[in-house]
DRENDO-1510 file (C-alpha; in Angstrom, 1 decimal, always signed):
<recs>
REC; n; res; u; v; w
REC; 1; UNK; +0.0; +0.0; +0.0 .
REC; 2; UNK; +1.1; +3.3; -1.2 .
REC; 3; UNK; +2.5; +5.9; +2.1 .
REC; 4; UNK; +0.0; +9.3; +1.5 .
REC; 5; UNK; +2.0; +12.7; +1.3 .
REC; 6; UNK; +0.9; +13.2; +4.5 .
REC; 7; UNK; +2.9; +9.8; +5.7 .
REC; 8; UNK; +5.6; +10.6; +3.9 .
REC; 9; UNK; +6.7; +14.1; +4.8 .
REC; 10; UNK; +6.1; +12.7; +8.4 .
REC; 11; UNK; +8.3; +10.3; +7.8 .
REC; 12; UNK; +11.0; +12.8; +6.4 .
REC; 13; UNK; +10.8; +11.6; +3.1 .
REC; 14; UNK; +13.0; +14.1; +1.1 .
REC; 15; UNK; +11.2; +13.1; -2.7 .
REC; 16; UNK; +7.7; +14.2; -0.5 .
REC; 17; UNK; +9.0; +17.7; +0.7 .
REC; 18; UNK; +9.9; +18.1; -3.4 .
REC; 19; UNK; +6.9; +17.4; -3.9 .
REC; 20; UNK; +5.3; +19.6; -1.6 .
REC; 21; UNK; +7.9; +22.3; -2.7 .
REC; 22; UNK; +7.2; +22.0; -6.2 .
REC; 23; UNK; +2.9; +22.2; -5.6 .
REC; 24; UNK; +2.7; +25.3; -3.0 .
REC; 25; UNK; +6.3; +27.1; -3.2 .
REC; 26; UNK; +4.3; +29.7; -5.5 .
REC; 27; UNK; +1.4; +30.2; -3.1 .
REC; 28; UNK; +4.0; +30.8; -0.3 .
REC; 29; UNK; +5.7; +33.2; -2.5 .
REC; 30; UNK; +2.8; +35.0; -3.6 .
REC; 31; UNK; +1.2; +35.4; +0.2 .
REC; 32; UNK; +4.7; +36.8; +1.0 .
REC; 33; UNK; +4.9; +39.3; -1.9 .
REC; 34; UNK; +1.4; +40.5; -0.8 .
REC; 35; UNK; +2.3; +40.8; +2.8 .
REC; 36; UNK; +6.0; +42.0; +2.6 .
REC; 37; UNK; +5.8; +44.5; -1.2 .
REC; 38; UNK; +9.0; +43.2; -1.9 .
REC; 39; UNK; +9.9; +40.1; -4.3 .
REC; 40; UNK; +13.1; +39.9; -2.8 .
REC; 41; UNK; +12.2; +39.5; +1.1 .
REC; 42; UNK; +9.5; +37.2; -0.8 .
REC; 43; UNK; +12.1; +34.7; -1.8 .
REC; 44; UNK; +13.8; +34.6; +1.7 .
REC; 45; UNK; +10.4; +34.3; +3.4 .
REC; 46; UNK; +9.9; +30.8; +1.0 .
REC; 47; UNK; +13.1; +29.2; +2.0 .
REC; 48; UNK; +12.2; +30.0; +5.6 .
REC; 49; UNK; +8.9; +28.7; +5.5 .
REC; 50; UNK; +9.6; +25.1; +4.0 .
REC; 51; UNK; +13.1; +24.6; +6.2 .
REC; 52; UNK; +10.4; +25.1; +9.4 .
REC; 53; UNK; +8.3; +23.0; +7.7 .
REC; 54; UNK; +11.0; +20.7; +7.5 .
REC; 55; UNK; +11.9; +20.8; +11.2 .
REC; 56; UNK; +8.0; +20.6; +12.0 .
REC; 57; UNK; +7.0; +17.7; +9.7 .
REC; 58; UNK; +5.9; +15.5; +12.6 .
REC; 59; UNK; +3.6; +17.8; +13.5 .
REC; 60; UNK; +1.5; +17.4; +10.0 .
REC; 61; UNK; -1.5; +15.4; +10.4 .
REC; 62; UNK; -1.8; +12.1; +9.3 .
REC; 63; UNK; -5.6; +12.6; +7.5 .
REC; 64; UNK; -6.6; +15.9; +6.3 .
REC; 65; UNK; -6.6; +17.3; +2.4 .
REC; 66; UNK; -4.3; +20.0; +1.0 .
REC; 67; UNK; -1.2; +21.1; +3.6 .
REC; 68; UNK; -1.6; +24.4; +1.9 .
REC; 69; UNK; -3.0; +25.8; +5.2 .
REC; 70; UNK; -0.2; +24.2; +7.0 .
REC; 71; UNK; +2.1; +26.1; +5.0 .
REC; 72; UNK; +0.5; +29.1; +5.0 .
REC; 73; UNK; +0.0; +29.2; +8.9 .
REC; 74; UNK; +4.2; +28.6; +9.1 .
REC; 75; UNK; +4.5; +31.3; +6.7 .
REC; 76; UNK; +2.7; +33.7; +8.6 .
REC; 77; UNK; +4.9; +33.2; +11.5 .
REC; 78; UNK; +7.5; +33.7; +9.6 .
REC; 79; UNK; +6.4; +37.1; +8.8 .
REC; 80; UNK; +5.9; +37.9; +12.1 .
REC; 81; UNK; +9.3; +37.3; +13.0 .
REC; 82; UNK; +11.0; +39.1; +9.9 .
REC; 83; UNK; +8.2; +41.8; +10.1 .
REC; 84; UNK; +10.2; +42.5; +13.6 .
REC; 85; UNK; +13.7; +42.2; +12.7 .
REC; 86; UNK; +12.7; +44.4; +10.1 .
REC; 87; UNK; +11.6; +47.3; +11.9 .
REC; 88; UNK; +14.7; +46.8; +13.8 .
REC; 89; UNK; +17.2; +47.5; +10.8 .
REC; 90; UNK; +14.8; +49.7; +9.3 .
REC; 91; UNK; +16.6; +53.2; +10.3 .
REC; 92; UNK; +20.0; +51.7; +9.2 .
REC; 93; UNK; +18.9; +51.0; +5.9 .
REC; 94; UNK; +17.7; +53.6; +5.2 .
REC; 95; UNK; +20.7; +55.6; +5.3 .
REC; 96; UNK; +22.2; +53.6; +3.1 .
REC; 97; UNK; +22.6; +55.1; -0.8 .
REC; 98; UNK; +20.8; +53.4; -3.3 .
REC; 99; UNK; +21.5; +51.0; -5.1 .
REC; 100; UNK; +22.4; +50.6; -8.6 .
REC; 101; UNK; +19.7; +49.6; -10.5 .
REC; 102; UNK; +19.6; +46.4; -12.3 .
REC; 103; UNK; +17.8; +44.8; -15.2 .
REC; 104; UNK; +14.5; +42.8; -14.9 .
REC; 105; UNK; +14.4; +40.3; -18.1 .
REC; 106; UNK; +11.8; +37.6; -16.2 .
REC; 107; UNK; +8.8; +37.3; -18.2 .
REC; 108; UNK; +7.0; +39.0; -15.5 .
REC; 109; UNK; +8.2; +42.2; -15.3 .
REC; 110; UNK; +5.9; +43.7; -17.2 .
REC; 111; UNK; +3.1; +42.3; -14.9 .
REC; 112; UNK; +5.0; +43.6; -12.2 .
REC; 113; UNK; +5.5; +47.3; -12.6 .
REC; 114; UNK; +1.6; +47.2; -13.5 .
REC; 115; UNK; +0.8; +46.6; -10.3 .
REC; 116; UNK; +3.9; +48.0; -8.0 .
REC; 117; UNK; +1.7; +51.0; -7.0 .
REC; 118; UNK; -1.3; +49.0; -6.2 .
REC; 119; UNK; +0.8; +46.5; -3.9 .
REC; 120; UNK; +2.4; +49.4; -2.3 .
REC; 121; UNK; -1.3; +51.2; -1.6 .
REC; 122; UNK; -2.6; +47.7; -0.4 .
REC; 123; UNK; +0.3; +46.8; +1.6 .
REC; 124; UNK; +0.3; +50.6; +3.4 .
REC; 125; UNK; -3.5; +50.1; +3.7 .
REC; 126; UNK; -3.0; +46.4; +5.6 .
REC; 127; UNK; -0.4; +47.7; +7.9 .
REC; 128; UNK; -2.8; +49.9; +9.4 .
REC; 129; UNK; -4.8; +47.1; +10.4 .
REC; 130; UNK; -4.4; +45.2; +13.6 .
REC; 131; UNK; -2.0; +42.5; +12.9 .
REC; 132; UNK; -5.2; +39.4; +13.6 .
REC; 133; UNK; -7.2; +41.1; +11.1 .
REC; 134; UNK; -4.4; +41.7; +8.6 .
REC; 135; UNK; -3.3; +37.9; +8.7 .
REC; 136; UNK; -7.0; +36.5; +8.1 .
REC; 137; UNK; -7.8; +39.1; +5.4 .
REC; 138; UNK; -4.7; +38.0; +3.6 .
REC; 139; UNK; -5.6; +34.3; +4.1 .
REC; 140; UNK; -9.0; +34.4; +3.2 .
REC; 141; UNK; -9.2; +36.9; +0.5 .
REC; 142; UNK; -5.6; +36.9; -1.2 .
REC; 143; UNK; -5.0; +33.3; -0.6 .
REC; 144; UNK; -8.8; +31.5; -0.9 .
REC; 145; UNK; -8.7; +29.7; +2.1 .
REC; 146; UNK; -12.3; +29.6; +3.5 .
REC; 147; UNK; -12.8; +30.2; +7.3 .
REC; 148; UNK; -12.2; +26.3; +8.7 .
REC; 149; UNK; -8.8; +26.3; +6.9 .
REC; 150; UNK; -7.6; +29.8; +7.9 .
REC; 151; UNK; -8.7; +28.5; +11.7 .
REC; 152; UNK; -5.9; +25.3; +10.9 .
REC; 153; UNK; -3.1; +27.9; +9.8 .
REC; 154; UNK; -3.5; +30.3; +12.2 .
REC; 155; UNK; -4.5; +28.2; +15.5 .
REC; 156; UNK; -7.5; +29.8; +16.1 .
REC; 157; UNK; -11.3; +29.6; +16.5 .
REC; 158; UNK; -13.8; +29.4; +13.1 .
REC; 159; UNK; -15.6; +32.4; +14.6 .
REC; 160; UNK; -12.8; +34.3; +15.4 .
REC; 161; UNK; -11.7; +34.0; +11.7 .
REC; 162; UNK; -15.4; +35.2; +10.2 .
REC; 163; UNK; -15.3; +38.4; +13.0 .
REC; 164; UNK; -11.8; +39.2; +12.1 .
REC; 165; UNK; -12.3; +38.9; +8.1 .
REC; 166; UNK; -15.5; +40.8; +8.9 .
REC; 167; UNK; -13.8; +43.8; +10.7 .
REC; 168; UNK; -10.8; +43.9; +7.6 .
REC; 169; UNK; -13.4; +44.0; +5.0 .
REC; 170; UNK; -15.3; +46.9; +6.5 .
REC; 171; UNK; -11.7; +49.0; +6.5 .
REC; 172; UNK; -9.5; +47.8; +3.9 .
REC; 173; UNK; -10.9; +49.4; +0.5 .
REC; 174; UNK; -11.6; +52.6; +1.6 .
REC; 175; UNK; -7.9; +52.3; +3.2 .
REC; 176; UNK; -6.4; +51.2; +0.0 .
REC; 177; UNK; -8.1; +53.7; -1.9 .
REC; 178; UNK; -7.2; +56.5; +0.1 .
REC; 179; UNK; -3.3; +55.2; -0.2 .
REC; 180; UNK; -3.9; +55.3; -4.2 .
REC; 181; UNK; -5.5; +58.8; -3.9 .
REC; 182; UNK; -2.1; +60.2; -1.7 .
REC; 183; UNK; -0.1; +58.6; -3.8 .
REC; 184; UNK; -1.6; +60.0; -7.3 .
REC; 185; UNK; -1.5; +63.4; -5.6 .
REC; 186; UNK; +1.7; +65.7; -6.4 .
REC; 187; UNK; +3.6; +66.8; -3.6 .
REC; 188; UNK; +2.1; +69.9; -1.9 .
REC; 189; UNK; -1.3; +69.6; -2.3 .
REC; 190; UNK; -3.8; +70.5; -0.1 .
REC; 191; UNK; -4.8; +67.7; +2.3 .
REC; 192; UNK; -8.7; +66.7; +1.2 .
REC; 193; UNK; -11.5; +68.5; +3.7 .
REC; 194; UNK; -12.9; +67.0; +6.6 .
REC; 195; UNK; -15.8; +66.2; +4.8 .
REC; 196; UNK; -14.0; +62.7; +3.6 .
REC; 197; UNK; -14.4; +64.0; -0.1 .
REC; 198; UNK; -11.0; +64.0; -2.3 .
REC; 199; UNK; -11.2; +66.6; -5.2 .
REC; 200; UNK; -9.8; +65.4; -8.3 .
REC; 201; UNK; -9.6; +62.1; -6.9 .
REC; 202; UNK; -10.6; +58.6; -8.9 .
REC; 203; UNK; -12.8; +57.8; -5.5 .
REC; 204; UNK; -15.2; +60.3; -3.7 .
REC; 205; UNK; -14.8; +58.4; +0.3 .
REC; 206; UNK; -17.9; +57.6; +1.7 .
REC; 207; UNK; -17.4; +58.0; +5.0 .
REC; 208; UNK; -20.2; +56.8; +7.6 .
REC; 209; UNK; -21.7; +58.8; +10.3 .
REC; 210; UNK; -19.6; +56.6; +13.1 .
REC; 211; UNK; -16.3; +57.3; +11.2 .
REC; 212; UNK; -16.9; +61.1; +10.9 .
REC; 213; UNK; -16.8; +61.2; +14.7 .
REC; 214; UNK; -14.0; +59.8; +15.1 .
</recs>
């Protein structure tokens, strides 16, 4: 009888992890692209995630469907620990001079600069949300994972997933589109009026009575 996946990456079967590589490496990399902006930090956050999937692979089930969730739920750990050691190198970084640019030839390049400001309006927009709400928006909405699965990555209650997704939606899009609407702005404009309305703007933000007191 034929091991399952499941059996086998248990068993630390290296032809399984390949496997497993080879079928979610590009989810991984795509959650981290969302989460981080940046392709590069992208790539690291990949090798991260399957060498502590390596070191955790007795902890996989031994029923169950797609690890996908699995992965993703190691993944967002990982985030959470570069997210930190990124804020602590952040200043010194940033006095470093730029760097010298270098030529893009992957076939995707194109697809890439077409949506660079998007990512970076959607990626400013998430970080203003709390980090439980950021994690099952991402999960739920950029990934497709329904509710139960997001529950398996992230270790919590089904509930808690629906109230937290609930809670993103509600702020998210009108967050992202007011990033979009700074960001097409040129410098040294007036900031919009307290009315929530942006002149000029590809969005008029609707604002509800609750927000406008705050």
């Amino acid at each position: 009888m034929e091991l399952s996946l499941r059996a086998r990456i248990r068993a630390g079967n290296p032809d399984a992890f390949g496997q497993l590589f080879d079928e979610h490496a590009s989810a991984v990399h795509r959650h981290a692209v969302r989460v981080t902006g940046n392709w590069a930090t992208a790539d690291d956050i990949v090798s991260l995630t399957f060498l502590e999937a390596w070191r955790l692979r007795e902890r996989v089930l031994p029923d169950g469907d797609s690890l996908r969730p699995w992965l993703l739920g190691i993944a967002t750990n990982v985030l959470r620990n570069t997210s930190r050691a990124a804020r602590r190198h952040q200043t010194a970084l940033a006095r470093l001079p730029p760097a010298t640019p270098v030529p893009d030839f992957a076939d995707e390049v194109t697809q890439r600069l077409a949506d660079a400001e998007e990512l970076a309006a959607a990626h400013k927009a998430l970080s203003r949300l709390r980090r439980g709400e950021r994690e099952v928006f991402t999960l739920c909405v950029w990934e497709g994972l329904d509710a139960a699965s997001a529950a398996e990555a992230l270790g919590v209650a089904v509930g808690t997933v629906r109230a937290r997704l609930s809670r993103a939606r509600k702020r998210l899009r009108s967050l992202t589109e007011l990033e979009l609407d700074q960001a097409a702005r040129p410098s040294g404009t007036q900031r919009p009026p307290a009315n929530g309305q942006i002149p000029g703007s590809r969005h008029q933000a609707a604002r509800s009575p609750q927000e406008k007191k705050r």
